[in-house]
N, C-alpha and C positions, 0 to 999 in steps of 0.2 A: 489447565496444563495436564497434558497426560502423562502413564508412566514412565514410558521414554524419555520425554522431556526432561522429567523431575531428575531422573539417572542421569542423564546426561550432566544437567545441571550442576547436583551435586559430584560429580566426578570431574568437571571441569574447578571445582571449590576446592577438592581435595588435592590436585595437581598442582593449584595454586600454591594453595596455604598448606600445602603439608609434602606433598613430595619435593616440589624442587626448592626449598626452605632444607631440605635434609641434604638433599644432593649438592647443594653450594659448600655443606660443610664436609659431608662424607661421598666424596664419589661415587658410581658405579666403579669397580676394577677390576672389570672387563667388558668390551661388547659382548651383548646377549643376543644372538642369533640362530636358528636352524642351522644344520650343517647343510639344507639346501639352499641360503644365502638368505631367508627373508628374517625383519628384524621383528626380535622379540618383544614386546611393552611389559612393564612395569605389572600390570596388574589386566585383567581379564574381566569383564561384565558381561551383563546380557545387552550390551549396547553390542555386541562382536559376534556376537551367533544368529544362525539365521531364528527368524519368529515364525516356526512350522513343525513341532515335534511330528507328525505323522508321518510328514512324506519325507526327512532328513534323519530322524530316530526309528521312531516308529518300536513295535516289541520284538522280541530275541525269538525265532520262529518263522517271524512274519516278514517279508518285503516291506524294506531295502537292507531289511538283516543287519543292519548296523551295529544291531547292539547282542548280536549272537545268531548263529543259524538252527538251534534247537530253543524251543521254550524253556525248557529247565537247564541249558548246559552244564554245568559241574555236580549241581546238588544232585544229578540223577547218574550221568556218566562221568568220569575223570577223564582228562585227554587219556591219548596213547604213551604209554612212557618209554621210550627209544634210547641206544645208545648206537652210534654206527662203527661197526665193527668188522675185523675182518683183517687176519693176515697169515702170513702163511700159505700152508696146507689147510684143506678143508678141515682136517682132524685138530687141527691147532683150533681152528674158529670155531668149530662146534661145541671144544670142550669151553671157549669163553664165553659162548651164548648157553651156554647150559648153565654154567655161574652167573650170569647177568641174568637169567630167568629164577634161577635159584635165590638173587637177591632182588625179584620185586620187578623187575623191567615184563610191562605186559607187551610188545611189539618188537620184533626183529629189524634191523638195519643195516642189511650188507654192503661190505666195502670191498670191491673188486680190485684186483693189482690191474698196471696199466695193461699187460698185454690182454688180458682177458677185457678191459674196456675197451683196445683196441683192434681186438680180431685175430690174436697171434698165440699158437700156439707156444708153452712153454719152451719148445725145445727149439723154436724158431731165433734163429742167431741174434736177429734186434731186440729178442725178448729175455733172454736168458740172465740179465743184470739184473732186473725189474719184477722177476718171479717172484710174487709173494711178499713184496718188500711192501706195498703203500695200502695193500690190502689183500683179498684172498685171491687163489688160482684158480680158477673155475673153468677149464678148454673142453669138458664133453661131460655127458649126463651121470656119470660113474662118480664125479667129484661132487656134482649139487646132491646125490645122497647121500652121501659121506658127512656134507656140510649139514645135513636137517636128518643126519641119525638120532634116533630114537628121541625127538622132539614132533608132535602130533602137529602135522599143518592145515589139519583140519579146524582146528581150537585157535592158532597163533596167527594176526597179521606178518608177512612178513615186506619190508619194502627193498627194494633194490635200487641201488644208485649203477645205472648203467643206459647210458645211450645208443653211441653206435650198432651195439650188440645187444642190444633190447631184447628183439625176438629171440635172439640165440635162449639167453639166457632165460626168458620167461617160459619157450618151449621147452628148455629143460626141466624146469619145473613143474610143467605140464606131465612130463613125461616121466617125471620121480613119483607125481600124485599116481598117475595110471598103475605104476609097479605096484604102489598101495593099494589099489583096488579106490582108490578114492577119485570120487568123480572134478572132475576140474570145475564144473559149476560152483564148487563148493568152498572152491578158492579164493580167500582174503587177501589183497595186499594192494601193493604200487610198483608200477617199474618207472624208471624216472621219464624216458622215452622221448627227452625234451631238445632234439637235434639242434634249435635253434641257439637256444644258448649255449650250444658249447661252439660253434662259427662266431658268437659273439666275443665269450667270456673264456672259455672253461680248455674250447679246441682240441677235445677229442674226437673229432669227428673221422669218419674214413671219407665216403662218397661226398659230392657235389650239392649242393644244395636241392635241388628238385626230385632227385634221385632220392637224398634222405628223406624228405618232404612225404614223400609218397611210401617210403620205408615207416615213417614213423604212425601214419595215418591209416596207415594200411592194420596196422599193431589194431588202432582205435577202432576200425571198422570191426575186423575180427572179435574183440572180446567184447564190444559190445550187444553182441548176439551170441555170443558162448560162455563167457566168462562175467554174469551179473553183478556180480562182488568186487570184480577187480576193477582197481583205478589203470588203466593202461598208458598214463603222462601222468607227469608231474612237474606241471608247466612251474621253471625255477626262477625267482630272484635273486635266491642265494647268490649263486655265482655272480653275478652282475653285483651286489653288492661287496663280495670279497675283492672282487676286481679294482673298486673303486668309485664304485654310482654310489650317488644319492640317494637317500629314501624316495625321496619321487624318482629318480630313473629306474629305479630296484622297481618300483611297481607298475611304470607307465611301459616299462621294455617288458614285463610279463605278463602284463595287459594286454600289451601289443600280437606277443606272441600267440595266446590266447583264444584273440582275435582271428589271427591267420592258421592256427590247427581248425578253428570250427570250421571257417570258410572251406580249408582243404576238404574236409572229411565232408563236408554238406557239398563239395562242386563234384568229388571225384566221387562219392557214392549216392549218390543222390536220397544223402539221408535229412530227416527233420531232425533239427537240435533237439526235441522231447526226447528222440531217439539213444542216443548219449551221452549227454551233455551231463548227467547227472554222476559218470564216470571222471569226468575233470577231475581233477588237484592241482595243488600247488604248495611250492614250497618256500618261502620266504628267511632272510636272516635278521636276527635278532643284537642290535649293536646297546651300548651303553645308554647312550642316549630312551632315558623311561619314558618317557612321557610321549615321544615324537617316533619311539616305534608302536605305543601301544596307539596314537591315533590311526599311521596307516596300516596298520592291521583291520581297523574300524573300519577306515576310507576304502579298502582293497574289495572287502564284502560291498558297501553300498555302493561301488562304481560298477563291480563285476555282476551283482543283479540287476544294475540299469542296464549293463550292455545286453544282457543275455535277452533281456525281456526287449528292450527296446530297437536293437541292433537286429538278433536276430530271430524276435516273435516268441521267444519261449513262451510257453503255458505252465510250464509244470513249474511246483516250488522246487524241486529237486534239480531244476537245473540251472535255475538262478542262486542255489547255496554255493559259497565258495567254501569249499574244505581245504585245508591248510597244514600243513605239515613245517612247524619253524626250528632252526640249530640255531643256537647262540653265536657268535661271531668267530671265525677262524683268525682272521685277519689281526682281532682286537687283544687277540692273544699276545704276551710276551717271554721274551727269553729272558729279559730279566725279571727278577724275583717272580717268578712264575704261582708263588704261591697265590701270590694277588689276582691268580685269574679266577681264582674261586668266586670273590668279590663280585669280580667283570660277569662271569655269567651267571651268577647266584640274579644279578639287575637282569640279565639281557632274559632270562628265564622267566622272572616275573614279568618283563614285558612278556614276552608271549602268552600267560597265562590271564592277565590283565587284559590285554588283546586276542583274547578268543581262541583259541589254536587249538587246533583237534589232536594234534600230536607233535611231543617235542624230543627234543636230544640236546644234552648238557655236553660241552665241549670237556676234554678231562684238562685240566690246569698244568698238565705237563706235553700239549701237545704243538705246543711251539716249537718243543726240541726233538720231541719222537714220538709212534704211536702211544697210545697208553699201556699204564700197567696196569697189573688186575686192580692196583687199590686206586688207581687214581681216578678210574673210571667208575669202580662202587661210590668211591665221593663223588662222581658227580650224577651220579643215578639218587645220592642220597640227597643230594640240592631240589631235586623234580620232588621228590618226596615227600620234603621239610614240607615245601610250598604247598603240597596240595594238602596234608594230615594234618600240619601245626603251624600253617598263616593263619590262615580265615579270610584271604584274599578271593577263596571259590564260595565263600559264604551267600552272598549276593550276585546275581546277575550283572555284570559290565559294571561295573562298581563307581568307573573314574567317569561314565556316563554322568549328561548333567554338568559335567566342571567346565567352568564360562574358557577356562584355557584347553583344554583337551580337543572341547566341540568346533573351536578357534581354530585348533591345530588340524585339525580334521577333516574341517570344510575346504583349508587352505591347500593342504597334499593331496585332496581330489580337484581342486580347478587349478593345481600347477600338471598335475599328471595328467589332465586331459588335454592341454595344452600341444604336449609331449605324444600323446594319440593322434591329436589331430595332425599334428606335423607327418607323423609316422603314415597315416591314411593317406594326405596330399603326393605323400614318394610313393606309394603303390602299394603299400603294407610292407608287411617284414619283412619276408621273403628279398622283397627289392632293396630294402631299409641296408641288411643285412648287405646286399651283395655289392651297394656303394660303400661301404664300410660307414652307416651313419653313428648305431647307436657303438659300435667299437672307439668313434674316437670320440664321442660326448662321455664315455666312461672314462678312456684314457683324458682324457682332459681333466673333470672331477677328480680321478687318484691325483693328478699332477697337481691341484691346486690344495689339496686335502695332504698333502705329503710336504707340501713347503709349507702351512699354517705350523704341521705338525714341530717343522725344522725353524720355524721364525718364533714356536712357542706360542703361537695362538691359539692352537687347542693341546690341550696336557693330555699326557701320558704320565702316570706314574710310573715310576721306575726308567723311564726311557727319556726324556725333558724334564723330568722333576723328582724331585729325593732321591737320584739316580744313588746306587750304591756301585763300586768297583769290583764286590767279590764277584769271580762264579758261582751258579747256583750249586749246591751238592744233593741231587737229590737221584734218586733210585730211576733208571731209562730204561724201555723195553726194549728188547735185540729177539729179531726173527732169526729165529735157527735158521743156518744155511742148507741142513738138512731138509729142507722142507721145500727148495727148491728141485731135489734131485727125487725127492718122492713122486711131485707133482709130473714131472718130465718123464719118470718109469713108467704110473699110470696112463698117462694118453697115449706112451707107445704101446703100452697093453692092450687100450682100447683098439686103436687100429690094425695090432696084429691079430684078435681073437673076433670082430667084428663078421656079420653076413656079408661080403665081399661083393653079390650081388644087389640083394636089399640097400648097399649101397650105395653104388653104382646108377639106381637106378633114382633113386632119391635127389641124390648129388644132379643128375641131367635132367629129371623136369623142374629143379629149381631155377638152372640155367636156362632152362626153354623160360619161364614164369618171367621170372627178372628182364629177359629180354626183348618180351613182349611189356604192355602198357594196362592190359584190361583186365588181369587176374590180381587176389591178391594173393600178395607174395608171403603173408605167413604162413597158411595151412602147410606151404613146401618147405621152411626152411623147420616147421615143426616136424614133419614128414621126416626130415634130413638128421633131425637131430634122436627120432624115435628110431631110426639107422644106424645110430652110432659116430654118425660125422660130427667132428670136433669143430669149437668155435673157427677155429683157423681154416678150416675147406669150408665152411659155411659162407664166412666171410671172402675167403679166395673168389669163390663164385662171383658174388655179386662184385668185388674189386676188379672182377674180369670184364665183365659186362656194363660196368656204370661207370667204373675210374676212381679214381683217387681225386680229393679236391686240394687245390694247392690254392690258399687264400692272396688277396691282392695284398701290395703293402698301401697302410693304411696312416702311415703319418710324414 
């Protein structure tokens, strides 16, 4: 009899004569499940993993990167330590990155207010409520120096959460480094640039689908050949999981996506993935659940270097590593007794760092009810910190690697996620995916059935279903000075009335010539426009003239 057998054997003895002998007297109480519906077992062997360490494991370095995309991950480098920030005036955000740098945080994380996500000058009438309130004002290059005064962006990643207005904003940047005499090759960071999920999830998009498509790839093609450093996307799952997916739709929709930026940027420039590919990220959420986010973090790497290699031929290692950027869960947040969220992403933080993550951000415990405040957000830069100086959790390489349940959980969120690819390939890709509204109502669906467990008490929430208490919380909330709207709205009128009037002029019409043509790409001009002085809002005007506005289908 061989060793399978023997295991087998006795696990079938043990089930007998020992577990369900216990479970007649003491129930389970409760089903044990994945929150993506498959059922848990009692206990894990090597009867349940696949029998192939090489080509499923394999070492941390090496293809299928399973178990880390550097050989030495932690003991040599620590991830990135992030807190995403940002409100106000630039002078408000810079003085709080300047304390978050001063307390230990090694990477930058901007948080844009909506008009600046969405094209609009501050002084713009639909914009005016919304200045400065959910994040910073950023409408022309006057302000992004302001925001990175006297902090060296030579030395600091910095990443920006911004889609529609990607280029705006990364050419600003571009354009703050130039005033420094600093070369833009030299340039560290991410722009999120991930137009797909926000038509999915997130819905801050301006233009049409095919129009963004080519906006956002156009970004890729450009810094791929100017900017070596910079990650130009930051294909997301997050969103998609705040929304309401499942850890497998969280990965197989950013897989997806993935998928159709290579395809674009390889059809419209007739570029080779080596070319690239090594520029990708992504950025992933981190829920409660340990064990079952740290395997698809695992599953994410060894699905995304089969695709790259197998899909589309890559050669290099650098372009089958998945780099990853994870926030702990927005969503899992609560209003009540908010202190508990410390708890919530103290887990959700360890999974990421359990799961590989080249850089994270701790949610602050009071952002259920408003941005944070200085101290809530040091405790939560102090959470990233415990974990890497005083666990010993980065002691060893993939630590939870090896565990007969992990490997289990592992194998299982890559052949339910490809599942979920393949569907998505048979509709046309994403693009198409998208414009039937597929994966919008399989996430709407997921929130709806995860939101009645949560109402029927099948999955707990402290504080919210269980030990609920009746006080309000009393604890200390941040408030944006109002001030800081009327700052933001003085400067960009400054900008436009002190600006070269022709230098602009002239910027502003071969943008409109660029955009309305098909063969050029459209960043070098909207960089052009912005080294002008044109604010995000004529930037944006431009192409909202020429491309349209997209109005989404109803989808349920």
């Amino acid at each position: 009899m061989g060793n399978t057998e023997k295991i087998k054997e006795k696990y079938d003895e043990w089930v007998r004569e020992f577990l369900l002998p216990t479970l007649k007297k003491i129930p389970e109480w409760r089903k044990f499940a994945t929150l993506f519906g498959i059922d848990i077992k009692p206990l894990y062997t090597p009867l349940d993993v696949r029998d192939d360490y090489l080509s499923t494991l394999g070492f941390p370095g090496e293809y299928p990167f399973t178990r880390g995309i550097y050989p030495s991950m932690y003991r040599s480098r620590l991830w990135t330590f992030r807190e995403y920030s940002g409100f106000g005036s630039p002078e408000d955000t810079n003085r709080r990155y300047k304390f978050l740098i001063s307390q230990g945080q090694t990477g930058l994380s901007v948080a844009f207010d909506l008009p600046t996500q969405l094209g609009l000058d501050p002084d713009h009438e639909l914009a005016y409520p919304e200045v400065g309130k959910v994040g910073v004002s950023i409408p022309e290059v006057a302000s992004m120096s302001i925001l990175f005064d006297n902090i060296d962006i030579r030395k600091i990643t910095t990443s920006f959460t911004i889609n529609a207005t990607a280029a705006e904003i990364l050419a600003m940047y571009i354009t703050v480094a130039e005033s420094r005499g600093i070369d833009k090759a030299v340039l560290d960071g991410t722009i999120q640039n991930d137009i797909l999920k926000e038509f999915i999830a997130r819905n801050l998009y301006i233009y049409p689908p095919l129009h963004s498509m080519r906006y956002t790839t156009d970004i890729i093609a450009y810094t791929s050949k100017n900017l070596p450093k910079w990650h130009p996307i930051s294909i997301s799952g997050y969103h998609f999981r705040e929304a309401g997916a499942t850890a497998v739709q969280e990965l197989a929709f950013t897989l997806a996506d993935a998928i159709e930026y290579t395809n674009w940027v390889i059809n419209r420039w007739k570029m080779n993935v080596d070319d690239f590919a090594s520029g990708l990220s992504f950025f992933f959420a981190a829920t409660t659940n340990l064990f079952e986010e740290v395997a698809k973090f695992r599953a994410a790497r060894r699905l995304y270097a089969r695709i790259m290699r197998e899909r589309f031929g890559a050669n290099k290692s650098e372009s089958m590593k998945m780099k990853f950027h994870v926030q702990t869960s927005g969503a899992a947040l609560t209003a009540q007794q908010p202190e508990v969220n410390i708890i919530r992403t103290t887990i959700q933080a360890l999974a990421a760092v359990l799961g590989g993550a080249q850089s994270l951000h701790v949610n602050a415990y009071d952002e259920a009810l408003a941005l944070p405040t200085e101290k809530s957000v040091k405790l939560a830069l102090r959470v990233q910190q415990v974990i890497a100086y005083e666990s010993g959790v980065i002691d060893s390489i993939d630590p939870l690697g090896g565990s007969y349940y992990i490997e289990w959980l592992t194998d299982i969120i890559e052949e339910e996620t490809m599942k979920i690819i393949d569907y998505v390939d048979r509709l046309g890709g994403m693009t198409k995916a998208v414009e039937i509204g597929y994966p919008q109502r399989a996430i709407a669906e997921s929130a709806y059935q995860y939101q009645r467990m949560v109402e029927e008490g099948k999955i707990s929430i402290i504080g919210v279903n269980m030990f609920r208490e009746e006080r309000e919380p009393n604890i200390e909330l941040h408030r944006v000075d109002p001030v800081s709207r009327e700052r933001s709205i003085r400067r960009v009128r400054e900008v436009r009335e002190n600006r070269d009037r022709e230098a602009w002029e002239r910027a502003i019409r071969e943008l409109r010539r660029t955009a309305d043509g098909e063969n050029e790409n459209v960043f070098p001009y909207i960089l052009n426009a912005i080294r002008a002085r044109a604010t995000i809002g004529e930037v944006s005007g431009v192409l909202r003239d020429v491309w349209g506005e997209y109005r989404p289908p109803s989808i349920y």
